[in-house]
C-alpha positions in Angstrom: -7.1 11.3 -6.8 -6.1 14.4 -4.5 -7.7 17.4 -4.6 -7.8 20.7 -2.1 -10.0 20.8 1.0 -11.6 23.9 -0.3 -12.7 22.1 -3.5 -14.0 19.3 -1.0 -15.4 21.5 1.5 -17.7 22.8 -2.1 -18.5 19.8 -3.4 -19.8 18.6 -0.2 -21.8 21.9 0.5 -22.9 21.0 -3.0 -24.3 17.7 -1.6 -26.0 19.1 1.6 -27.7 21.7 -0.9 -29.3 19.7 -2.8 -30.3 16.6 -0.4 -32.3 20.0 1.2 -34.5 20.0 -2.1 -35.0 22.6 -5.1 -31.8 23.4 -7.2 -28.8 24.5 -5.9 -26.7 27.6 -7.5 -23.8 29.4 -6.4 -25.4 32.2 -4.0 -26.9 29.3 -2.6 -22.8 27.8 -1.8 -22.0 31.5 -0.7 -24.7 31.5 2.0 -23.8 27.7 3.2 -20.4 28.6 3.5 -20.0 32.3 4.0 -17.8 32.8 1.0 -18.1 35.6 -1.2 -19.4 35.6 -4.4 -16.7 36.1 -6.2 -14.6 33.4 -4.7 -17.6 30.8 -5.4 -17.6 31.6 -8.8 -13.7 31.1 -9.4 -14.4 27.7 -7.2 -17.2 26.9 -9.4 -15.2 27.6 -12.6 -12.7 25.4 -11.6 -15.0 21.9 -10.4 -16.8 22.4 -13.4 -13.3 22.6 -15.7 -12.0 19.2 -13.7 -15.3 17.7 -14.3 -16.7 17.5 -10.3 -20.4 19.3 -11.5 -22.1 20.8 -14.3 -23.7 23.6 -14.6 -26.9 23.9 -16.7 -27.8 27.3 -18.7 -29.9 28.6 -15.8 -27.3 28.3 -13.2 -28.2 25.0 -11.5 -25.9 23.3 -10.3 -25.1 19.4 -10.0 -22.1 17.1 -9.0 -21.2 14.3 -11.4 -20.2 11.0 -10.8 -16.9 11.5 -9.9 -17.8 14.7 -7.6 -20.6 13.2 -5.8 -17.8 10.7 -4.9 -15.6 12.8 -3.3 -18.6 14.4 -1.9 -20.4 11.5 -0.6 -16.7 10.3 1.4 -16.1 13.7 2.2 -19.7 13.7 3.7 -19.5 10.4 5.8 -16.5 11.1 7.1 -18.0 14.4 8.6 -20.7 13.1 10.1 -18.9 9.6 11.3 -16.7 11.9 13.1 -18.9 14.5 14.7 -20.5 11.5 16.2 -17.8 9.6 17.3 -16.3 12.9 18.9 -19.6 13.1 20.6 -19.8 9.6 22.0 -16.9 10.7 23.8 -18.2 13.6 25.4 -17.0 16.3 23.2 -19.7 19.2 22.6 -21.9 18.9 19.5 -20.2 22.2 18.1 -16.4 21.5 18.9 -17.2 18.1 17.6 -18.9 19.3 14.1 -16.0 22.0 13.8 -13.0 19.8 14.9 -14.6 17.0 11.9 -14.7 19.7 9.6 -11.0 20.3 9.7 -10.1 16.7 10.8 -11.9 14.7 7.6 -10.0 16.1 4.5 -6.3 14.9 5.8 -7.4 11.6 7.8 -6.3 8.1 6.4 -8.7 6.1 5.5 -7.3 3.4 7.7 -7.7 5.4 10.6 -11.3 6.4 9.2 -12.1 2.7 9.0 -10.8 1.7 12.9 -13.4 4.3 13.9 -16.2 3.0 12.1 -15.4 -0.3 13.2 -14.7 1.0 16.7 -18.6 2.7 16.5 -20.4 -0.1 15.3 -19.2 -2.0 18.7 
């Protein structure tokens, strides 16, 4: 399954959102990522038509199965590389930037030499 880094970059804002508490909705996705609100809606429009969320008749919004997948890798892979970045004497916001970028086009066997490489 392949999908863009902006629909990841969503669905995982998606999962930050709502580990925060209360409902998430789309203004909520424009503040998180400074997108307009136009563009979220289009993004919306198009996770919900390839199944990643629903969205209930008040606006809520929720990943399903299959995005909280994507999310949840998309997620670790984030924070497993801010912190590895770190441990090697990066700066805590070059590090979260640099992951940012770095985690959507990193193969998972690389991904999986660093977490073994942390755990020592």
């Amino acid at each position: 399954m392949q999908i863009r880094k902006s629909a990841e970059d969503y669905l995982e804002a998606i999962l930050v959102l709502s580990k925060q508490g209360g409902g998430v909705r789309s203004i909520d996705i424009a503040r998180e990522l400074n997108y307009s609100k136009p563009s979220v809606s289009r993004a919306i429009g198009l996770l919900k038509k390839d199944e990643y969320i629903i969205v209930d008749s008040k606006g809520y919004i929720e990943l399903t199965e299959k995005g909280a997948q994507v999310a949840t890798t998309i997620y670790d892979r984030h924070d497993t590389l801010s912190s590895f970045f770190e441990s090697i004497g990066v700066s805590h916001d070059t590090a979260v930037n640099d992951a940012c970028r770095i985690e959507h086009v990193i193969s998972d066997e690389t991904m999986n030499k660093i977490k073994e490489h942390m755990k020592k």
